[in-house]
N, C-alpha and C positions, 0 to 999 in steps of 0.2 A: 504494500500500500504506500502511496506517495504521501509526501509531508501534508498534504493539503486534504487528504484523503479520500475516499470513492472518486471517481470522476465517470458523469452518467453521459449519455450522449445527446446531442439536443431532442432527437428524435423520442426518448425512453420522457428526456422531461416534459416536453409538450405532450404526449401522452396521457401521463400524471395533471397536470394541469387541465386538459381536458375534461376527463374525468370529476376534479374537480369541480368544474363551472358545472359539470351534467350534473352536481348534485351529489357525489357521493364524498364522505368525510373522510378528511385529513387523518385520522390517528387508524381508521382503518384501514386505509388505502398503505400506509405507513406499514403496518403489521404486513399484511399482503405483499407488497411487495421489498420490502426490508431495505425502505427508505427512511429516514429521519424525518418526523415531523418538521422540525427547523427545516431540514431540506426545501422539502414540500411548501411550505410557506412563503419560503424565498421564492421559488422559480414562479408560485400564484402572483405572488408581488412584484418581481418582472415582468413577469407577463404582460401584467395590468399599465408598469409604466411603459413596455412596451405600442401597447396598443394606444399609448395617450390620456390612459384614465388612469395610471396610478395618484401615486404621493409625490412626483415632479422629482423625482430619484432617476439617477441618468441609467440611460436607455440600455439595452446591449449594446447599442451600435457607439455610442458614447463613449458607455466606457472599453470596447476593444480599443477606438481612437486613445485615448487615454492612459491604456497599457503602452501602445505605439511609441505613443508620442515622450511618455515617462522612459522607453527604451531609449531613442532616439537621444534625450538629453542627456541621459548617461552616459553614451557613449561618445555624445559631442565633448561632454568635459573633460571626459580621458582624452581625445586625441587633442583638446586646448592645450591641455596640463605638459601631453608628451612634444608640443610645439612649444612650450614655455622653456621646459628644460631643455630640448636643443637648440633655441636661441640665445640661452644663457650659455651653454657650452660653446657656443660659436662665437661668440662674442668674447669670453675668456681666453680664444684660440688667437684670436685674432688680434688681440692687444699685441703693440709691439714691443717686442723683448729687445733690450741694447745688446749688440753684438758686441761681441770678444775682438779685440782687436788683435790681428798679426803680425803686428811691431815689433811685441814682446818678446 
């Protein structure tokens, strides 16, 4: 089992959800098919903001952008971070050293 644990597929949750709206209850449905109530709640609850009637809680679609876009920034700040240090290092290189004179 992964850190985050069960992972259902969209298809098994809209399912569930269905079922739901036709009427049939949550802790039952739970038993039956050996979902967690919390589960079940949730996906009814996307669902809903899905469709534009929830609680104004971001959408599916939202929040994948959202995962996206939180990847996206992390990975900008590593490669800022890895341009900062080799503009520092180049710059360091670049200072000029006095040479040694061949007089001596």
């Amino acid at each position: 089992m992964s850190k985050r644990g069960k992972r259902y597929t969209k298809e098994f949750r809209y399912q569930i959800v269905q079922l739901v709206r036709a009427g049939r209850e949550i802790p039952e449905l739970s038993k039956e098919f050996g979902v967690s109530v919390w589960s079940i709640r949730n996906w009814v609850k996307q669902a809903a903001r899905d469709a534009g009637t929830g609680d104004q809680g971001l959408t599916s679609l939202e929040r994948e952008e959202l995962t996206r876009l939180k990847h996206e920034v992390r990975q900008l700040r590593q490669e800022r971070e890895i341009l900062s240090k080799a503009a520092a290092w180049f710059a360091r290189e670049n200072i000029e050293i006095p040479k040694r004179s061949s007089d001596s």
